[in-house]
N, C-alpha and C positions, 0 to 999 in steps of 0.2 A: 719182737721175739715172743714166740708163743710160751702162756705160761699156764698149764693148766688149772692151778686154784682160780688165776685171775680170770679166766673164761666160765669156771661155775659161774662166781662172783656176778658177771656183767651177767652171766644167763638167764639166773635165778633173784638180779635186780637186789643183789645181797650188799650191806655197807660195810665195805672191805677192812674197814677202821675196826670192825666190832669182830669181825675173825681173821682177826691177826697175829692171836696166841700160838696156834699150833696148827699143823697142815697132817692127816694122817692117810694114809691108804693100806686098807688091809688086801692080799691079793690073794685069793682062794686060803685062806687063813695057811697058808707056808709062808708069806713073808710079807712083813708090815715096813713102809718107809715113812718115816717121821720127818717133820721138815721144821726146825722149831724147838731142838732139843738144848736143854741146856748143860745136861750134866749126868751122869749116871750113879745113882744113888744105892740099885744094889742089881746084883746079877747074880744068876742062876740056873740053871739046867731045865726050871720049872718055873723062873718069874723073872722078869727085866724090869725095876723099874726106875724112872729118872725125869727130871725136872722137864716143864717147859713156862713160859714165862709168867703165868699164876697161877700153877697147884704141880702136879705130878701126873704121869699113867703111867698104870703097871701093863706088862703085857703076860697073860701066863697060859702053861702051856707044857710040853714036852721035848724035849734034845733043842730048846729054844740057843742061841747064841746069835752076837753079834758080828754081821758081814762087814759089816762098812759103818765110819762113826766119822763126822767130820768135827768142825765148830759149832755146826748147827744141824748136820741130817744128821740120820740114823736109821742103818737098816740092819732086821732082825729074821732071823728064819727058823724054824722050826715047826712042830707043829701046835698053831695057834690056837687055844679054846676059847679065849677070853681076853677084851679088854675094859681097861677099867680107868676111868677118867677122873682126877680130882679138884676140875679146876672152878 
């Protein structure tokens, strides 16, 4: 089964062990899919931000909200200016 991370990974000869915190795609900054989320820590109109498995990212931005939130994805829309990683 094709899995896009895993194909950077082998492309770019990357050790899949060492980015396997969090999986992000931002796509024409209207909508970011997380893959790796742990929890949602705070939300807002202008900032989303929530756990992945050692730090946080904020996403922030305008009329931002949450489309789709599983155990582990998460996808966001709006209009995106800014991400910010803490990990």
């Amino acid at each position: 089964m094709f899995n896009f991370f895993n194909e950077l990974a082998l492309d770019y000869n990357l050790n899949i062990g060492e980015y396997n915190q969090f999986n992000l795609v931002n796509l024409s900054n209207r909508l970011v899919y997380i893959e790796g989320q742990k929890g949602i820590i705070k939300i807002a109109t202008d900032c989303i931000t929530f756990r992945v498995k050692k730090g946080v990212i904020s996403v922030f931005g305008q009329n931002l909200t949450i489309k789709r939130i599983t155990d582990t994805t998460l996808v966001i829309s709006g209009e995106i200016k800014q991400i910010e990683s803490g990990v």
